[in-house]
C-alpha positions as CSV (number, residue, x, y, z in Angstrom):
1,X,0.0,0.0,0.0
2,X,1.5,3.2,-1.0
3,X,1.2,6.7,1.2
4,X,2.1,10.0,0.9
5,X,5.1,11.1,2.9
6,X,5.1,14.4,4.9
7,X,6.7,16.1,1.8
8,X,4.0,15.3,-0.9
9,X,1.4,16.2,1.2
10,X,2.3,19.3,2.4
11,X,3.2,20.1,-1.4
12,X,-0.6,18.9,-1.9
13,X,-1.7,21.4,0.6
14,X,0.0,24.0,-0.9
15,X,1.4,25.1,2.0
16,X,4.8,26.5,2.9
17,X,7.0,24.5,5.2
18,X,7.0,28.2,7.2
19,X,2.9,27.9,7.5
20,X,2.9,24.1,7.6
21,X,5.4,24.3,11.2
22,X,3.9,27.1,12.3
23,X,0.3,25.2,12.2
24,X,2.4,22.4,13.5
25,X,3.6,23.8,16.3
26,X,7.4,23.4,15.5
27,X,10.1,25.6,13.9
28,X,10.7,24.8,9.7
29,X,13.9,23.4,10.1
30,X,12.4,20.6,12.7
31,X,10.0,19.9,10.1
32,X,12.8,19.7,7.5
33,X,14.8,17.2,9.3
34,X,11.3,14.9,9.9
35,X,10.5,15.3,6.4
36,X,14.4,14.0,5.6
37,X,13.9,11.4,8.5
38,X,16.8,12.9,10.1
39,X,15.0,13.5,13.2
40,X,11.4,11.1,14.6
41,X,8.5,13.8,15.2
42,X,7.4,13.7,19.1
43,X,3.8,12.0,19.6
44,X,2.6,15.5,20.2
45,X,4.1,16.8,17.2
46,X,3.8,13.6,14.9
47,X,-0.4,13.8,15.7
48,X,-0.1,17.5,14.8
49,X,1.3,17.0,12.1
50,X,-1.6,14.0,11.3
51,X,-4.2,16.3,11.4
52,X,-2.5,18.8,10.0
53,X,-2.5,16.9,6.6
54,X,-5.8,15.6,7.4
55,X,-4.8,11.8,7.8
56,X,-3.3,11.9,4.2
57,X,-0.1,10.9,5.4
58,X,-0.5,7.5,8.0
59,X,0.6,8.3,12.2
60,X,3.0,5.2,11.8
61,X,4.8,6.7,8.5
62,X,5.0,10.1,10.3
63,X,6.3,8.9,14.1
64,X,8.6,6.0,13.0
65,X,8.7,5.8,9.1
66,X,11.4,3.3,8.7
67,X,9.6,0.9,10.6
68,X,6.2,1.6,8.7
69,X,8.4,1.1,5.2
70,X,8.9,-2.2,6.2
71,X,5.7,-3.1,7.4
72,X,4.2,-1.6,4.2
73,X,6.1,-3.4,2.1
74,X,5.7,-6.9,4.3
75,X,2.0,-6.6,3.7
């Protein structure tokens, strides 16, 4: 089952990454380094950012997204 990652969906908002953080609660280049999977979201943040995107992107693929890859791809 393919998702969207946190990039293509804020890109399908048509938000900035400025607005999208901001909304988020976090600072753009946090939500740079979760989109690069350089750093893992908090739960508070990774459920902001879930509703920020309006479920389009899954919790799992947003709080630990190696780990959902794999189960993704097992399934």
């Amino acid at each position: 089952m393919k998702y969207k990652t946190l990039r293509q969906a804020r890109a399908d908002s048509g938000m900035t990454a400025e607005k999208a953080a901001t909304a988020a609660g976090c600072d753009r280049t946090t939500l740079y380094r979760i989109e690069d999977g350089q750093n893992l979201p908090s739960r508070d943040l990774a459920r902001a950012l879930f509703e920020l995107y309006e479920g389009a992107v899954p919790l799992g693929a947003i709080y630990d997204p190696d780990f959902f890859q794999a189960v993704d791809a097992a399934a």
